[in-house]
N, C-alpha and C positions, 0 to 999 in steps of 0.2 A: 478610550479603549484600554484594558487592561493587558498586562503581560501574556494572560493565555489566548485570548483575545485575537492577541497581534500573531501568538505562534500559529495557529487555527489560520487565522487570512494566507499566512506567510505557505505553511503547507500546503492550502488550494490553490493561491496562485504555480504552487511546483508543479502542478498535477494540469493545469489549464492544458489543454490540446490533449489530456491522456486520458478521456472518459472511458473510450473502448478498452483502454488496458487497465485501467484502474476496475473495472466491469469485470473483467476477463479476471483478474486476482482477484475477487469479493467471492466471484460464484466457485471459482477454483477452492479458497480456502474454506468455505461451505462442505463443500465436498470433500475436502482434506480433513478436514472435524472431525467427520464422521467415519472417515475412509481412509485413511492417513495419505501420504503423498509428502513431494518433494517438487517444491517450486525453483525451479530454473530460471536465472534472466541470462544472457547472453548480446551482447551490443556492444560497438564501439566505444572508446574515451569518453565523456562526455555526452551522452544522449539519455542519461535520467535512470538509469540502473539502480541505483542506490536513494533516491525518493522514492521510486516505485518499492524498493524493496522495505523504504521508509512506513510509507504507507499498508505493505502488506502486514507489516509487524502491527499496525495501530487498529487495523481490520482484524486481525484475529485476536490480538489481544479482547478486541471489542467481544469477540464472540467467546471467551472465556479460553485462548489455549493459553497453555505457559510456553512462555518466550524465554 
């Protein structure tokens, strides 16, 4: 397994147990593309804020916005 490889495994296992919210920012930022919007997370120390928002960044990227 190579370097991206390992970071690819490393960021699914962050997201394990967060299908519904990881779902919930895919179709939100869908909709923000095209519609513009402002994604909020809000939660506790510790409960995944900042991979979720990891991941929101690598999802839209995907879909072409500037980050």
């Amino acid at each position: 397994m190579d370097a991206a490889e390992a970071g690819t495994s490393e960021r699914t296992l962050a997201l394990v147990d967060r299908v519904s919210e990881a779902s919930y920012i895919g179709a939100f930022l869908e909709h923000a593309f095209r519609d513009g919007g402002a994604l909020v997370l809000l939660g506790e120390a510790g409960v995944g804020k900042s991979e979720l928002l990891n991941h929101a960044e690598r999802t839209a990227h995907g879909l072409g916005a500037l980050i």
